[in-house]
C-alpha positions as CSV (number, residue, x, y, z in Angstrom):
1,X,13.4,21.0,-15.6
2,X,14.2,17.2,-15.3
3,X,15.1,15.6,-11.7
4,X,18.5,14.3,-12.7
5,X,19.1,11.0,-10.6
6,X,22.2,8.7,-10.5
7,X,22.5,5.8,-13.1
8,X,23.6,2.4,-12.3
9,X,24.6,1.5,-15.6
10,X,24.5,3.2,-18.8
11,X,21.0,2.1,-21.3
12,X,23.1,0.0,-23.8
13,X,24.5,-2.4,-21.5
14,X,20.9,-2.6,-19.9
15,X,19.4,-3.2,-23.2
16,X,22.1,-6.2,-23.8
17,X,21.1,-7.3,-20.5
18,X,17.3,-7.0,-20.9
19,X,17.8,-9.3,-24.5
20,X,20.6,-11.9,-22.2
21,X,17.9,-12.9,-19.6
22,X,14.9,-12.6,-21.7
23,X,13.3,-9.2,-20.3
24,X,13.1,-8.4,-23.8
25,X,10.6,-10.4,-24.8
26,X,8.8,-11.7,-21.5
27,X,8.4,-8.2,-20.2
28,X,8.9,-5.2,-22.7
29,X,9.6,-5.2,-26.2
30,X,12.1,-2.4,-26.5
31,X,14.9,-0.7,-24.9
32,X,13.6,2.2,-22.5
33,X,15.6,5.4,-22.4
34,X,16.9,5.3,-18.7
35,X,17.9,3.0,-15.7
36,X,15.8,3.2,-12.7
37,X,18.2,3.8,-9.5
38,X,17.4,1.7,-6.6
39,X,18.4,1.7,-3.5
40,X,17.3,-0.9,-0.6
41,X,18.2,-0.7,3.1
42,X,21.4,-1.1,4.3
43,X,23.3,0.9,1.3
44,X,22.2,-2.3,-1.4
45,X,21.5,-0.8,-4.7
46,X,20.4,-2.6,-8.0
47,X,22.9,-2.6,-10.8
48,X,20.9,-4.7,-13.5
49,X,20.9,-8.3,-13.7
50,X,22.4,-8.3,-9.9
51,X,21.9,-11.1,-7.4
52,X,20.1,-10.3,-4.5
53,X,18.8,-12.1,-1.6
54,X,14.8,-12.1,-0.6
55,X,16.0,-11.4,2.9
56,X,17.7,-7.6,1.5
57,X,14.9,-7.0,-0.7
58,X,11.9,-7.6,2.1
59,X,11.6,-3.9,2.9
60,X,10.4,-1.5,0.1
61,X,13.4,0.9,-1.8
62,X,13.8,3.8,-2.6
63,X,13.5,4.7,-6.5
64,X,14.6,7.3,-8.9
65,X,14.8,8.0,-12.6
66,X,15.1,10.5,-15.0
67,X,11.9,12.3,-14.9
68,X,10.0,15.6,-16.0
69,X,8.5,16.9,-12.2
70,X,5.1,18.4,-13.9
71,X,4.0,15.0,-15.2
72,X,3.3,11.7,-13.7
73,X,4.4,8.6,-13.8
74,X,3.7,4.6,-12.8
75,X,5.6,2.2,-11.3
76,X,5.5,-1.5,-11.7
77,X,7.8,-4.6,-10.0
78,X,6.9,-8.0,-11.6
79,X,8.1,-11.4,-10.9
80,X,7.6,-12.7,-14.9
81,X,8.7,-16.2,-13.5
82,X,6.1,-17.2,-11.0
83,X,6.2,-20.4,-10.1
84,X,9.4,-20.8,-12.2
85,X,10.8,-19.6,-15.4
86,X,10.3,-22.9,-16.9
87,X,6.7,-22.8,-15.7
88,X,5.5,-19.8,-15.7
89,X,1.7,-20.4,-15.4
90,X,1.3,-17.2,-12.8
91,X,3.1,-14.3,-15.1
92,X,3.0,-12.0,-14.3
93,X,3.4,-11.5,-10.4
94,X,2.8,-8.3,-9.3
95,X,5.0,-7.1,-6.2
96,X,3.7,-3.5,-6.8
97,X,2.0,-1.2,-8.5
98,X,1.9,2.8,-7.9
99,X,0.4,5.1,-10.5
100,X,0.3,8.9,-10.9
101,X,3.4,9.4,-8.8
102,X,4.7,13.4,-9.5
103,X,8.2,13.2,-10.9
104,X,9.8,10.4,-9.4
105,X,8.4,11.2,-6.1
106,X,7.0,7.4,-5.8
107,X,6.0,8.4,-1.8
108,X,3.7,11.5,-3.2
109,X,1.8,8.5,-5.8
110,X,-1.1,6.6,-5.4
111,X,-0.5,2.7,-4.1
112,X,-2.5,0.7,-5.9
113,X,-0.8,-2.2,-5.0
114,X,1.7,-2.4,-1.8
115,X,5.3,-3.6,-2.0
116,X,6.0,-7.4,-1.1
117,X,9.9,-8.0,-1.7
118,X,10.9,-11.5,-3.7
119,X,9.5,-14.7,-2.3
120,X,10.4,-17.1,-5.3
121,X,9.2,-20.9,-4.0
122,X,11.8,-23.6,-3.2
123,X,13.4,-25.7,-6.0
124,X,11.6,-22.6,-8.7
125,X,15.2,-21.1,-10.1
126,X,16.6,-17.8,-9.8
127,X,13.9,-15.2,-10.6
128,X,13.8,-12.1,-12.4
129,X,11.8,-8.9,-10.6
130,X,11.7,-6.0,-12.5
131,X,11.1,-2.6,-11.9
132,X,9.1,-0.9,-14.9
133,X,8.5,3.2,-15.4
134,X,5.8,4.5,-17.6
135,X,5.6,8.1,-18.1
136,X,1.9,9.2,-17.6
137,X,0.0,11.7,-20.4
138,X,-2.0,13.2,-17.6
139,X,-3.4,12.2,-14.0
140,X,-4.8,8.3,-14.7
141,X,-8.1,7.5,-12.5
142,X,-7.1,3.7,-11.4
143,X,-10.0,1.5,-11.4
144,X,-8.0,-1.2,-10.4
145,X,-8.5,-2.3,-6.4
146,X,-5.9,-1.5,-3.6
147,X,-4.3,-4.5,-2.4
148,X,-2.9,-4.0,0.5
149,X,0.9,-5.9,1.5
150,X,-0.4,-8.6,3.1
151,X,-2.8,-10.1,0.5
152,X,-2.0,-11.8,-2.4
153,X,-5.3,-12.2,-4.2
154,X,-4.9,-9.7,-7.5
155,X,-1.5,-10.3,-8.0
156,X,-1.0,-13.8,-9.7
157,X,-1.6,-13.0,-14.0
158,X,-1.2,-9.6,-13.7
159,X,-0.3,-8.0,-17.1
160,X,1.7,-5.0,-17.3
161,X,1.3,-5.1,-21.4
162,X,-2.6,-5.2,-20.8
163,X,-2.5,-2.7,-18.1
164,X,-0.2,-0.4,-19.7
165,X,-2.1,-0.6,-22.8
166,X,-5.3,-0.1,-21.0
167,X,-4.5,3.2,-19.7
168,X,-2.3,4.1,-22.6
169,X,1.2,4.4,-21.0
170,X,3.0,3.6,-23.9
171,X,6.4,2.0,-23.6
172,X,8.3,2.1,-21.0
173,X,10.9,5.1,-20.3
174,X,13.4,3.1,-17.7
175,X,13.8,-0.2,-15.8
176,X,15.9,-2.3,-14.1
177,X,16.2,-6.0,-13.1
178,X,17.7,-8.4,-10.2
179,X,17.2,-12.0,-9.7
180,X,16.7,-13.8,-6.4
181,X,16.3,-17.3,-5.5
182,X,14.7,-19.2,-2.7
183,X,16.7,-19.3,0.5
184,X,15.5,-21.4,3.9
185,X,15.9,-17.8,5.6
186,X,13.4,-16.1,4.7
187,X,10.4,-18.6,5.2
């Protein structure tokens, strides 16, 4: 039995997408099979390659995909342009991490790292944040340590090709992306 949740735009426009704005090869190397549904406060969901603002993305979504409930599943959001695209000398920057999350239940997984929306620097570019799924093969015992929102130590050069890789995730089986750019609001 598979959670069925709504699709914000079907896997081969997402795939030109991901290949457009450089997801494919900066992130991933291949297409996953499904979208990942997000929805932010205030009614704002993610339709790939969106604009959004830092302000509407500061509180944490909610996220679905298309997903088996007996196995488990991790979660990544990376900012692959830290500082700035041109620059990137921090990819990846990781905005959040939870792994063996039941289903697409992301509130029932373990945090391993706590959602901080987009903060992209002033005069850095629009940046791309994208949300990542890896199904699980079993229950994964993290060793990495819990950062908590308010710290960024651990999340400058994060690899989600190292980490995924490390605990054998595989590729990826959805995704979606938004960019954001610096606005005088939010800091």
């Amino acid at each position: 039995m598979f959670v069925t949740c709504p699709v914000v735009a079907p896997v081969i426009q997402l795939g030109k997408q991901m290949k457009e704005h450089g997801i494919i090869p900066d992130v991933v190397t291949c297409i996953p099979e499904y979208v990942v549904s997000i929805l932010y406060p205030c009614e704002i969901t993610v339709s790939p390659g969106c604009h959004l603002t830092p302000f509407q993305v500061r509180r944490e979504p909610i996220i679905r995909w298309m997903a088996d409930p007996h196995k488990f599943y991790t979660l990544a959001l990376i900012d692959p342009d830290a500082p700035s695209r041109a620059k990137p000398t921090y990819r990846e920057w990781l905005h959040w991490l939870v792994g063996n999350i039941p289903g697409c239940d992301v509130v029932r997984g373990q945090q391993i790292v706590e959602y901080i929306g987009s903060r992209p620097p002033a005069e850095t570019g629009k940046h791309r944040y994208v949300f990542v799924v890896f199904k699980q093969l079993c229950e994964v015992d993290f060793d990495e340590s819990y950062i908590p929102r308010a710290t960024y130590d651990g999340r400058p050069c994060f690899s989600l090709r190292r980490f995924a890789k490390k605990y054998a995730l595989g590729n990826p089986v959805a995704l979606n992306f938004f960019f954001a750019k610096w606005e005088n609001d939010l800091h």
